[in-house]
TILUM-507484 format. One record per residue: residue in three letters; y, x, z of N, C-alpha, C in turn. Coordinates in steps of 0.02 Angstrom, whole numbers, padded with zeros to 5 digits, always signed. Atoms other than C-alpha are relative to their C-alpha. Layout:
residues N
alaYXZYXZYXZ;...
end
This chain:
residues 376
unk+00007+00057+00046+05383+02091-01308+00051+00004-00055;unk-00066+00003+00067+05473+02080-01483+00022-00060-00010;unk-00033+00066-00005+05594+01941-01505-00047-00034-00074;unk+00033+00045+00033+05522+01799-01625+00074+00007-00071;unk-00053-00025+00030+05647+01859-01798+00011-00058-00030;unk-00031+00075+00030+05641+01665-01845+00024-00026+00051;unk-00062+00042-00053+05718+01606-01682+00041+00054+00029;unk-00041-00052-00020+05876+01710-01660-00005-00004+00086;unk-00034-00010-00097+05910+01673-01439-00083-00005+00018;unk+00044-00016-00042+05729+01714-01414-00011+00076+00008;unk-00022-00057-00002+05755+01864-01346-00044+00024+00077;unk+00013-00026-00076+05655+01943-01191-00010-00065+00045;unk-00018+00037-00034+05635+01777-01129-00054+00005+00059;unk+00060+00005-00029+05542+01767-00975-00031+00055+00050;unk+00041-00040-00020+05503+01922-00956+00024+00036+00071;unk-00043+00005-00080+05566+01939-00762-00074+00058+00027;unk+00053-00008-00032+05464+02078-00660-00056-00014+00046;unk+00061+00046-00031+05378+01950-00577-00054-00011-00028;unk+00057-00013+00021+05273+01923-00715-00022+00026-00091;unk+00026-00050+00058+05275+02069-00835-00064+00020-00005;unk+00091-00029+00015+05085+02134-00800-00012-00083-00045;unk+00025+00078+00037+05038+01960-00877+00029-00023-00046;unk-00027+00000+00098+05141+01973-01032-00011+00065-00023;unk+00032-00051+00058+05084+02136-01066-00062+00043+00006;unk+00060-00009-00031+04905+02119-01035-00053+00038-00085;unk+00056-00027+00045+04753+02218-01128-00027-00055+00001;unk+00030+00051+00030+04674+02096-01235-00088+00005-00013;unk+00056-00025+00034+04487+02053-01259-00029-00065-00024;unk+00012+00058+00046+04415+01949-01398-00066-00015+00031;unk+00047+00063-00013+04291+01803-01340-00039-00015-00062;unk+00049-00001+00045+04250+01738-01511+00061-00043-00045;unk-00051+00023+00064+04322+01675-01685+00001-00064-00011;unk+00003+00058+00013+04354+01508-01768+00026-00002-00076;unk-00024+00015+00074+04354+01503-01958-00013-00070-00012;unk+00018+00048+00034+04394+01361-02044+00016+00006-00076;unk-00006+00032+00051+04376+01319-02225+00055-00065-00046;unk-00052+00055+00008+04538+01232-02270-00018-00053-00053;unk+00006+00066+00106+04457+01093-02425-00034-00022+00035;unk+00039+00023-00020+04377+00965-02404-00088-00002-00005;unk+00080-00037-00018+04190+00985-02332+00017+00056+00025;unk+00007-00073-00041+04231+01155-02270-00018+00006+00068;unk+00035+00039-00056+04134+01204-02145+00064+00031+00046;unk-00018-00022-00045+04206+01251-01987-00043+00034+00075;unk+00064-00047-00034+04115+01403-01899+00037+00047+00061;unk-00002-00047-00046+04114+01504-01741-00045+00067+00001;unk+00034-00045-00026+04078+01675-01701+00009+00042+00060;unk-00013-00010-00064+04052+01760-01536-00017+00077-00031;unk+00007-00085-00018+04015+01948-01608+00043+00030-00067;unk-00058-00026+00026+04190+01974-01701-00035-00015-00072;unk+00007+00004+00068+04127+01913-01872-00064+00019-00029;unk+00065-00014+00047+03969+01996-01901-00056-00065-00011;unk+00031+00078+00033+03878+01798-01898+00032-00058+00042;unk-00011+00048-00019+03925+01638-01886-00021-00065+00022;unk+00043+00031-00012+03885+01474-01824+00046-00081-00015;unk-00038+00054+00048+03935+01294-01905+00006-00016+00051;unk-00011+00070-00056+04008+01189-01779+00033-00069-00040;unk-00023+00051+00019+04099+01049-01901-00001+00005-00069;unk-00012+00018+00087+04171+01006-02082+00075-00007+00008;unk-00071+00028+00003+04346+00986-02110-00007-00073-00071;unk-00016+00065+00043+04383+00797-02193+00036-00020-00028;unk-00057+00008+00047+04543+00814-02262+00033+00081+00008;unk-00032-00058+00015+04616+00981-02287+00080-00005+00009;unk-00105-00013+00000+04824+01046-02252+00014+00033-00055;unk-00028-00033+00056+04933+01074-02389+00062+00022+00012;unk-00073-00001-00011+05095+01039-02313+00014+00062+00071;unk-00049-00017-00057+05202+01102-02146+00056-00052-00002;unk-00049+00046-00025+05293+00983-02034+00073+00037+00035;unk-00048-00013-00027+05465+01020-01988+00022-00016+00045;unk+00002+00052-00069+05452+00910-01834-00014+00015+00056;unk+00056-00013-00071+05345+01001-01721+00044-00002+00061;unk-00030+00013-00055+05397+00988-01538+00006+00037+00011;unk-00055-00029-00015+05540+01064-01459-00047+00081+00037;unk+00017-00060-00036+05430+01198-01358-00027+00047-00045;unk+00010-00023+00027+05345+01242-01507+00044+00070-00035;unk-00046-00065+00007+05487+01379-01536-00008+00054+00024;unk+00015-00059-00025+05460+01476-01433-00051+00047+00006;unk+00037-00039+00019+05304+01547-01487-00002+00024-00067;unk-00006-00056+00065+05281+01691-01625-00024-00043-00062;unk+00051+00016+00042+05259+01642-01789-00075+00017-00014;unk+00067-00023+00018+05080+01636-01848-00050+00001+00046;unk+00030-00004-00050+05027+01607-01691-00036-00082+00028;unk+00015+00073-00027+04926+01462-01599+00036-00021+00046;unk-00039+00028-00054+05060+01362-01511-00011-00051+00027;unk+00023+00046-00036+04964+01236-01443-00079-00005+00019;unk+00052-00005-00012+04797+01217-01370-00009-00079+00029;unk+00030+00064-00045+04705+01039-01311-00037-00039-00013;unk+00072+00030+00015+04579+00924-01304+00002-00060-00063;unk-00017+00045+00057+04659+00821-01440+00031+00029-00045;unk-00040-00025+00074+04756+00944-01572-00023+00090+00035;unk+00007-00078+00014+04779+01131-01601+00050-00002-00048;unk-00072-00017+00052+04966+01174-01673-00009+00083-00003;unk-00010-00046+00009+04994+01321-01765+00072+00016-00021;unk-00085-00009+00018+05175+01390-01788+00012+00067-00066;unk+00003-00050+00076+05226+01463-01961+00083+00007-00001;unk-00045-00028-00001+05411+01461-01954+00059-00036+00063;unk-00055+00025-00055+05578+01397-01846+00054-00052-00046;unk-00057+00046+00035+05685+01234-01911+00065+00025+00057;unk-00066-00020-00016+05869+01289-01861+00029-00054+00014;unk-00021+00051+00002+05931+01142-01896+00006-00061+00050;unk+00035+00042-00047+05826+01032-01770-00024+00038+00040;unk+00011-00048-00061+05808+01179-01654-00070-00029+00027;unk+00058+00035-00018+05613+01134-01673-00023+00075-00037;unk+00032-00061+00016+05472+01238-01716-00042-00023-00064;unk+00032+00022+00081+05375+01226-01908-00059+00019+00025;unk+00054+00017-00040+05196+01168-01872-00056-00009-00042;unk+00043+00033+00032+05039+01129-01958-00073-00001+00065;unk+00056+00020-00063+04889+01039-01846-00072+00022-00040;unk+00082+00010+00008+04693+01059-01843-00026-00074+00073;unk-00018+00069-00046+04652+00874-01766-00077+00009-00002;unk+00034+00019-00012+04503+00798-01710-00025-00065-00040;unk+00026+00040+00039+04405+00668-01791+00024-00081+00001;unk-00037+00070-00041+04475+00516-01668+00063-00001-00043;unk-00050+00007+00049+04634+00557-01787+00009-00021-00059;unk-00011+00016+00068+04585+00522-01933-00021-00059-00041;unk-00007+00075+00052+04602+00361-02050+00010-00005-00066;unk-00008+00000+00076+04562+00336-02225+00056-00015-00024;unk-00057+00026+00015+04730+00268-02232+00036+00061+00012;unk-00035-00045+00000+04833+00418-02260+00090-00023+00037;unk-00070+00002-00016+04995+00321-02203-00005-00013+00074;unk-00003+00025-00063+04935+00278-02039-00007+00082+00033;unk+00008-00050-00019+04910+00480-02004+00055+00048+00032;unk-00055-00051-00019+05094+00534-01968-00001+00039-00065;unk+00005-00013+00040+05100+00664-02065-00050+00064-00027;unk+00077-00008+00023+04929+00677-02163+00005+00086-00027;unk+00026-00068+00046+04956+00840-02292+00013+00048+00062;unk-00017-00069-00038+05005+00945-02117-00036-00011+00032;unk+00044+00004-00045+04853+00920-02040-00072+00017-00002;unk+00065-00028+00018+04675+01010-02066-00034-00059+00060;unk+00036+00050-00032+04563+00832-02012-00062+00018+00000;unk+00062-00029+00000+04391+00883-01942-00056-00067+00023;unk+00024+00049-00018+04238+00798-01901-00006+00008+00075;unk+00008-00018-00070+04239+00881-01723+00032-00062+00069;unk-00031+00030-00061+04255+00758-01577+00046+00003+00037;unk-00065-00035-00061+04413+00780-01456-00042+00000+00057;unk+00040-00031-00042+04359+00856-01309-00057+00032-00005;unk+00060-00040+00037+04224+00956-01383+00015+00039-00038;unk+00049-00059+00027+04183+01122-01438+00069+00038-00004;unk-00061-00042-00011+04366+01197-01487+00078-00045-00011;unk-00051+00055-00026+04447+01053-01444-00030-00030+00095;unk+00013+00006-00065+04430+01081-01249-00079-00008+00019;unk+00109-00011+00003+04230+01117-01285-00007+00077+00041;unk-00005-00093-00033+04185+01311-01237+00041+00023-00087;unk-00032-00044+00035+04263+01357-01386+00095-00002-00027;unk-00050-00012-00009+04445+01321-01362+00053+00041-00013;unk-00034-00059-00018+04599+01452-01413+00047+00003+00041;unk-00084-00019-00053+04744+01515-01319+00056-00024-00028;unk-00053-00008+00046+04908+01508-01355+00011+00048+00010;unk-00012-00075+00015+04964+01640-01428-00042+00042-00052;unk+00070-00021+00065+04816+01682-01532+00023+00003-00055;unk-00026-00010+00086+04841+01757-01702-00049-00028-00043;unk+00034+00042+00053+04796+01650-01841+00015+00033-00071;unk+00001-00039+00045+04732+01745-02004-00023-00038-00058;unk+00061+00003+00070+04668+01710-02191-00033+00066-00003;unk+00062-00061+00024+04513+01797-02248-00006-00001-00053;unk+00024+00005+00072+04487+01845-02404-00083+00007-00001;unk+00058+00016-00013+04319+01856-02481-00064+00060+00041;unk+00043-00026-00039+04259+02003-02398+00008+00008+00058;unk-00013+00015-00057+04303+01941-02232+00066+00031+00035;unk-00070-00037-00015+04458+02073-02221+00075-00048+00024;unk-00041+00045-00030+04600+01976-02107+00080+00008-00004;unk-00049-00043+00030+04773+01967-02174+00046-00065+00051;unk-00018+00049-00029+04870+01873-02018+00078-00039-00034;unk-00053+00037+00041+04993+01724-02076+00076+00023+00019;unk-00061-00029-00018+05175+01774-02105+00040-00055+00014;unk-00049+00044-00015+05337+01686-02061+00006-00062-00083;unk-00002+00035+00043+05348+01531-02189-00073-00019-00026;unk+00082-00003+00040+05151+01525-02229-00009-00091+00002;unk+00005+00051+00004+05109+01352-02288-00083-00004-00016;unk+00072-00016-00020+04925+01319-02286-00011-00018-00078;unk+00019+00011+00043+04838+01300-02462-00088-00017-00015;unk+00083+00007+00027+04672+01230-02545-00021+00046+00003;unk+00020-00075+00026+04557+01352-02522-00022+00060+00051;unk-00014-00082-00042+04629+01481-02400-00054-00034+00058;unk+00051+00009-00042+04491+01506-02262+00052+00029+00066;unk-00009+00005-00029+04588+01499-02097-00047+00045+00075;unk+00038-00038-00032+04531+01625-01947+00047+00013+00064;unk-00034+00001-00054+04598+01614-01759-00055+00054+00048;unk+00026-00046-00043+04547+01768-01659+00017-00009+00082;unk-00014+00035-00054+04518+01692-01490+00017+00061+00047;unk+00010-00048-00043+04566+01825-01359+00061-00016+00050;unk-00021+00035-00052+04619+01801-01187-00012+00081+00056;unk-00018-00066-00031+04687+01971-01052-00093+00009+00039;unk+00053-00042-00029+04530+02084-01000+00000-00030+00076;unk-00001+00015-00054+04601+02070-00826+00011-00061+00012;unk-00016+00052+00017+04600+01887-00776+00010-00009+00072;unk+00009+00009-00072+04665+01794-00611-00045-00030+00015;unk+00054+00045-00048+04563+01711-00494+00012-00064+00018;unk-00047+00059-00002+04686+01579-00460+00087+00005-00010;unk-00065-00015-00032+04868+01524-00450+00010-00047+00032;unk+00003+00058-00062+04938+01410-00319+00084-00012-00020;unk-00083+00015-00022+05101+01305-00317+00013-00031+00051;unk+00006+00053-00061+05168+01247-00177+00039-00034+00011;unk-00055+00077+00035+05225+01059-00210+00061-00030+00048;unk-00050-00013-00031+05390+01089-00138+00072+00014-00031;unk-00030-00035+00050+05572+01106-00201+00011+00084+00057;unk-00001-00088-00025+05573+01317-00168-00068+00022+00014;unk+00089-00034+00019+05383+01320-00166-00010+00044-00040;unk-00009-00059+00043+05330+01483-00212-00071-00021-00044;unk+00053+00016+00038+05195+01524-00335-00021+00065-00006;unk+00055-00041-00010+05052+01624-00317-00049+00015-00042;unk+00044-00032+00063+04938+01739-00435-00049+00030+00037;unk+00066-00046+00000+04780+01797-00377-00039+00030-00044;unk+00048-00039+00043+04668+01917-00430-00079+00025+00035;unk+00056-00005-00022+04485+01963-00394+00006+00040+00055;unk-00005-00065-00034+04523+02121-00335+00035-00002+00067;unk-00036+00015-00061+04625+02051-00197+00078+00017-00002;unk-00077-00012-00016+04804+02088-00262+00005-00090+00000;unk-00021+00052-00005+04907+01948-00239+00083-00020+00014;unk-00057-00018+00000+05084+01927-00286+00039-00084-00023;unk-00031+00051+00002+05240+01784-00284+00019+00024-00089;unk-00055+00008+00069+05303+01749-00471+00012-00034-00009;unk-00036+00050+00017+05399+01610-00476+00023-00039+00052;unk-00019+00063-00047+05459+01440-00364-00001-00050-00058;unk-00010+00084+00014+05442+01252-00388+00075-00008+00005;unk-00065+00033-00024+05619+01188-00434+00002-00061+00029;unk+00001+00076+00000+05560+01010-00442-00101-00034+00033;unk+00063+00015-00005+05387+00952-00363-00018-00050-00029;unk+00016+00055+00032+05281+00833-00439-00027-00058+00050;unk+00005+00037-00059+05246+00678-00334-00032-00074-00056;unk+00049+00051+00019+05171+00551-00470-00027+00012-00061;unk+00055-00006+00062+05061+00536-00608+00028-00051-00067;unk-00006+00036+00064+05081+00448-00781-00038-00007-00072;unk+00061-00012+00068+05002+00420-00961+00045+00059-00055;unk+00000-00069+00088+04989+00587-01083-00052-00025-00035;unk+00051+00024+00037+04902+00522-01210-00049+00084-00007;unk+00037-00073+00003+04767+00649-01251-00063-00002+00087;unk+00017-00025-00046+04713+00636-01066-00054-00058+00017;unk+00066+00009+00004+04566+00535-01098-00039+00012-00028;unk+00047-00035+00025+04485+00654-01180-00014+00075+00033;unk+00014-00048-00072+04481+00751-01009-00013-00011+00073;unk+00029+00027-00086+04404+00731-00833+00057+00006+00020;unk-00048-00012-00043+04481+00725-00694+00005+00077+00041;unk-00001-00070-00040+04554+00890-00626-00005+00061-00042;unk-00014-00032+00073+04565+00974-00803+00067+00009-00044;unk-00068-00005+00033+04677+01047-00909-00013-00049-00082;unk+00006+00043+00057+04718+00933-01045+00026+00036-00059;unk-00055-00056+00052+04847+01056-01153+00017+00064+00046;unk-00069-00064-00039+04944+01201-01134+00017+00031-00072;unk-00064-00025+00056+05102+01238-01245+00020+00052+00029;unk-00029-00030-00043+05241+01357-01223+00038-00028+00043;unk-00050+00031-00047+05317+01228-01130-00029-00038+00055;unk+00040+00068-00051+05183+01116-01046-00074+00054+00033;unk+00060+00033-00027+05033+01104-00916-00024-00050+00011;unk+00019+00063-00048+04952+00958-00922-00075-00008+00015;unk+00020-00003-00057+04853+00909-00799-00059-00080+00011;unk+00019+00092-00013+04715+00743-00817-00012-00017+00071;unk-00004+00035-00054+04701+00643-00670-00068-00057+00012;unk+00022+00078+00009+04594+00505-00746-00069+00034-00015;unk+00055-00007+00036+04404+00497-00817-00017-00009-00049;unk+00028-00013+00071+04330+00526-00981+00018-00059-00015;unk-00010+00070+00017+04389+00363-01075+00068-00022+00035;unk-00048+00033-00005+04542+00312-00967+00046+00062-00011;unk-00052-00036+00010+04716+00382-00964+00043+00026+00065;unk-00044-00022-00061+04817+00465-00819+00012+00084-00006;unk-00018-00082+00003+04910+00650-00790+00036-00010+00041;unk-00062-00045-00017+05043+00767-00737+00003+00058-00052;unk-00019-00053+00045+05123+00898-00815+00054+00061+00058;unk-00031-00027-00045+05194+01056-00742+00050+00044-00072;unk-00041+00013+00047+05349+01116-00857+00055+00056+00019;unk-00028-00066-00017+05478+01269-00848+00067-00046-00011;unk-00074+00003+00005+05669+01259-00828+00030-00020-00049;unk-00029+00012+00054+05736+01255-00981-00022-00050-00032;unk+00052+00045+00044+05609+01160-01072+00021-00079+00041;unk-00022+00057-00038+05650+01019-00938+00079-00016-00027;unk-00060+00038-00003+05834+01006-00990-00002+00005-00072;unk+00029+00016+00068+05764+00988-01182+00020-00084-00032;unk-00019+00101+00014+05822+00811-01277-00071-00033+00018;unk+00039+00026+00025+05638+00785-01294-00030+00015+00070;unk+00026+00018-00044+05592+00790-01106+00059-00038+00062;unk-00039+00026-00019+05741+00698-01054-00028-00041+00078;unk+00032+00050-00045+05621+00575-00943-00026+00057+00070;unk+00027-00054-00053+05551+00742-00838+00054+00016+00049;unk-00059-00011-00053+05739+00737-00751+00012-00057+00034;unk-00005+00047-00053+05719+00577-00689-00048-00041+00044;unk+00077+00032-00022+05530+00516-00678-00024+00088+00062;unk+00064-00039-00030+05390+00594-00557-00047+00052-00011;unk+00048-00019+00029+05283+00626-00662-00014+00112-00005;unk-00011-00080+00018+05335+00843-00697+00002+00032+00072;unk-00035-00046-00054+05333+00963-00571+00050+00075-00067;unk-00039-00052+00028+05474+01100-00653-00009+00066+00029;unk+00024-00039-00028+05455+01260-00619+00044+00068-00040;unk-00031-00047+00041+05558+01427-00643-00012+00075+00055;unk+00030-00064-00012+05564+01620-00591+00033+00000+00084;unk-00014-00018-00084+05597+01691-00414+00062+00000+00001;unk-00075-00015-00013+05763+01739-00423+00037-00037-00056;unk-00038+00035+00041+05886+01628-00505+00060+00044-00045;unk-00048-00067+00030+05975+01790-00593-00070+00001-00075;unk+00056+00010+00066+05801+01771-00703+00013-00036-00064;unk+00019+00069+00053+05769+01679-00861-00052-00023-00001;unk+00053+00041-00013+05669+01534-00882-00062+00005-00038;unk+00064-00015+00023+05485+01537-00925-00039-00021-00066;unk+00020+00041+00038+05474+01455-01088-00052+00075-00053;unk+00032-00058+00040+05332+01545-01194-00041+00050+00022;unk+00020-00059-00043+05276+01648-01055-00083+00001+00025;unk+00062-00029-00031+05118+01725-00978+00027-00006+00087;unk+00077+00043+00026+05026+01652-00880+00013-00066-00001;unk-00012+00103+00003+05088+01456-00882-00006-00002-00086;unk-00012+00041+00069+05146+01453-01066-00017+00028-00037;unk+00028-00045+00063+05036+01582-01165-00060+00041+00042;unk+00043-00058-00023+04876+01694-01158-00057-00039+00046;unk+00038+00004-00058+04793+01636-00992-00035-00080+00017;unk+00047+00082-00038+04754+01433-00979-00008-00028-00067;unk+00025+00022+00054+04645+01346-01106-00046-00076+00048;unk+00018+00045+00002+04585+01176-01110-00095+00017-00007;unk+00034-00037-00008+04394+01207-01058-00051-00043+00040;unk+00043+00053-00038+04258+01064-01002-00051-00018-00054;unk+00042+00047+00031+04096+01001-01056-00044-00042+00048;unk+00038+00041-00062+04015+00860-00953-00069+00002-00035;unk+00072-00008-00002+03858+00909-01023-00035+00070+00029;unk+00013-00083-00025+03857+01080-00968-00071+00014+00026;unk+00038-00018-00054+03745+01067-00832-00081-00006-00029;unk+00055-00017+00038+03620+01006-00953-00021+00067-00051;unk+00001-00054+00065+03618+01179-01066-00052+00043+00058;unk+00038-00059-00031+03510+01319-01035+00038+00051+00046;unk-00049-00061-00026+03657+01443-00995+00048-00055+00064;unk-00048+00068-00036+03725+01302-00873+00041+00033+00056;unk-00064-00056-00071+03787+01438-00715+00039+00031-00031;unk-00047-00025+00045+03868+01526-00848+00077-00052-00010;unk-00033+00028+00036+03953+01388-00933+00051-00052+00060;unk-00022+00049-00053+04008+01301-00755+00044+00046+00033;unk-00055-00061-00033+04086+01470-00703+00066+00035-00037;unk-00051-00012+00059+04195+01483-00860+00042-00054-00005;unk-00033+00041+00016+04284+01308-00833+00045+00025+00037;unk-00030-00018-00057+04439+01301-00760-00018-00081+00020;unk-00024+00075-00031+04486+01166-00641+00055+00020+00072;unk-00053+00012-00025+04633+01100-00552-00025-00037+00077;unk+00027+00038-00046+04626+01062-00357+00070-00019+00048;unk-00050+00005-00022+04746+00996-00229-00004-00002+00098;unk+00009+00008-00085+04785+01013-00041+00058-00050+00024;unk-00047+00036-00033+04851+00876+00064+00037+00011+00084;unk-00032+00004-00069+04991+00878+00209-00027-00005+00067;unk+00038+00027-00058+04882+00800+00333-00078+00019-00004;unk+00082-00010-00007+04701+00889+00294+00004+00079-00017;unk+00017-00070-00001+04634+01059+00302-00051+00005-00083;unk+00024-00029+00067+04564+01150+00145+00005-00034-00052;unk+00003+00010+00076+04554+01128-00046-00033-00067-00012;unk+00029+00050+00027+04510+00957-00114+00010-00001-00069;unk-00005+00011+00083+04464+00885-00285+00052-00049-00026;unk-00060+00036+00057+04599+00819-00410-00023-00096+00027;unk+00010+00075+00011+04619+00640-00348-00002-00048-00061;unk+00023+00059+00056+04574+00501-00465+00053-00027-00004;unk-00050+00046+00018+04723+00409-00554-00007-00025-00045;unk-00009+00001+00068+04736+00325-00704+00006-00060-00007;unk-00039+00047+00008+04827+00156-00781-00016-00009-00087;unk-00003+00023+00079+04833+00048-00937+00045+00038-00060;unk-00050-00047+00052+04909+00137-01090+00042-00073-00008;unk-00076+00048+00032+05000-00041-01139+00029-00040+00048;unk-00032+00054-00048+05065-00126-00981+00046+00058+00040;unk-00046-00047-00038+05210-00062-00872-00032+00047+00048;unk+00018-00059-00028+05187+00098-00767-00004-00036+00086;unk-00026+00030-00083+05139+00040-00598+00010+00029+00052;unk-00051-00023-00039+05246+00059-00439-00053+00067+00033;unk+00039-00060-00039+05099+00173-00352+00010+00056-00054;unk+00019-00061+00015+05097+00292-00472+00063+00029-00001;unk-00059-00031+00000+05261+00356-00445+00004+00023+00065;unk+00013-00044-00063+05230+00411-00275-00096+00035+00011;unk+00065-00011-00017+05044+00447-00306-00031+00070+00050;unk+00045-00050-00028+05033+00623-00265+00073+00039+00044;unk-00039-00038-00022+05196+00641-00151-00035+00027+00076;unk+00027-00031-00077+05086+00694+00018-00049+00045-00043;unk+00037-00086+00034+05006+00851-00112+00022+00046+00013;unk-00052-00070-00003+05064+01025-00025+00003+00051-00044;unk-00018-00044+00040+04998+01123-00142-00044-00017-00061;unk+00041+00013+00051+04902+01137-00297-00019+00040-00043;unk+00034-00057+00021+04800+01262-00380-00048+00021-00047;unk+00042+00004+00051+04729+01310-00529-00068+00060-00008;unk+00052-00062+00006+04561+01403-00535-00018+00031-00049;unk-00002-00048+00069+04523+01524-00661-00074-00012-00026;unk+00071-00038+00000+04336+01573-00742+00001+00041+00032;unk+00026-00038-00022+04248+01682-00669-00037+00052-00052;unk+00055-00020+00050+04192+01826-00804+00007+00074+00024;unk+00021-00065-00023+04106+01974-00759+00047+00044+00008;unk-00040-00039+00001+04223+02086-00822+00076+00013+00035;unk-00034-00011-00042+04348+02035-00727+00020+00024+00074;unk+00050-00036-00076+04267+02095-00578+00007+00093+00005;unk-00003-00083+00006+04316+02286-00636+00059+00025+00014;
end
């Protein structure tokens, strides 16, 4: 891995032989996502590397700017790269604030974001506003990216010139995220909700190897915003710093989040050292460094990935074998169960159950897709 040359102390981070194959995996492209940065532009998918496309939206307000704000985990991924993935945004990282030891950001949002009132938007010029629904299509739809994904302009004969360190988005420029996600993929991983719980990587093929421990288990649930625009037992995001995790049903609010070492003793997760809510999580051997940025939790491998219509589509075994989902085993019962149901008012205090909600969970386990090729 090459260090990131806008954040000087990112350096090798991560990369512990526990889980080097999975940071330096053969890549294979899924399918594209151009957008049209002006307003009306459309916003198109293609699944056969560019040779046609297919409209999925419009963009409604176009990015001009870059925020200097972006959140703290955002650093640790490469410039130019997609450092966020979820059913409510899509951050891209263009350079590193020093200053605020933050990462330089510009969003592609969802439609639920946007308000003719430009002051009620945060901040409006750093944000490509679409008409695309949250939770739908590449906002936790099937067309979703990674993190990590290189984000390109095209010129006009489609030739891809990926964004450099400082790139600020402009009228105009046509925007191009080459979705691709490792050839070889696991089958699952397992934590086990414990402090010294190890953590487990499967693979089809039947290897099956420890890379990591639980420092901190997670034992209750809480509100991530975002996480009603995900079932229950879904991934809601994934940064280089976060898993989260919905709990709740389409419309209400409830989570967890699972969260690396470092990133936990962050100003901006201050609450993850004293609340429930996080399970933390770092490498096998405490001689390691911590996982911020890394393959497979915080890059490459988990994408936000549900449609509750699925089952209605033609390709519906397909499209049901490509989700992931999150399951959990309890202390007192034999085999795998589904993601219990949680979820609470966004404006009234946090109530007392959910702070012990899920302390009788031993383990908890994330399932992968299933795609052919991984089968080789």
């Amino acid at each position: 891995m090459t260090a990131n040359a806008s954040y000087p102390v990112l350096k090798e981070i991560g990369t512990s032989e526990s889980i080097a194959p999975e940071n330096r995996p053969m890549m294979k492209e899924m399918y594209r996502i151009r957008i049209a940065n002006t307003a009306g532009g459309t916003i198109e998918v293609s699944e056969n590397k560019g040779q046609s496309w297919e409209a999925i939206g419009r963009v409604i307000v176009p990015a001009k700017e870059i925020s200097d704000q972006g959140y703290t985990a955002s650093k640790w991924i490469n410039d130019g790269d997609v450092a966020a993935t979820a059913v409510n945004a899509i951050h891209i990282k263009t350079d590193y604030n020093a200053a605020d030891d933050k990462g330089i950001i510009f969003n592609l949002l969802p439609v639920e974001y946007y308000s003719p009132d430009p002051t009620t938007r945060g901040t409006p010029e750093a944000a490509i506003y679409s008409d695309i629904k949250a939770g739908q299509s590449i906002f936790g739809g099937g067309y979703s990216p990674f993190v990590g994904n290189t984000v390109s302009t095209s010129d006009a004969n489609g030739d891809l010139y990926p964004i450099n360190t400082g790139y600020i988005p402009k009228i105009g420029d046509i925007l191009v995220i080459a979705v691709e996600r490792p050839a070889r993929y696991p089958k699952e991983i397992v934590f086990e909700n414990r402090f010294g719980g190890l953590i487990t990587i499967k693979y089809i093929d039947g290897e099956k190897r420890y890379i990591g421990q639980v420092l901190r288990p997670v034992e209750g649930v809480g509100r991530f915003l975002g996480s009603e625009y995900a079932d229950v037992g879904r991934i809601r995001a994934n940064h280089a710093g976060v898993i989260c995790i919905a709990t709740s049903p389409l419309g209400l609010i409830g989570g967890f989040q699972i969260i690396p070492a470092g990133h936990g003793m962050s100003k901006e997760m201050i609450t993850a050292r004293t609340l429930t809510q996080w399970m933390v999580i770092g490498p096998v051997s405490a001689l390691d460094p911590s996982f911020e940025g890394m393959a497979p939790f915080f890059k490459y491998y988990l994408q936000p990935k549900y449609n509750d219509d699925d089952i209605e589509k033609p390709d519906w075994k397909k499209r049901l074998l490509e989700r992931f989902l999150v399951e959990v085993k309890y202390r007192d019962k034999e085999g795998w169960q589904m993601m219990p149901e949680y979820y609470m008012s966004l404006n009234k205090p946090l109530p007392k159950w959910a702070n012990t909600a899920m302390e009788d969970v031993s383990e908890i386990r994330i399932l992968f897709p299933i795609y052919t090729e991984a089968k080789t």
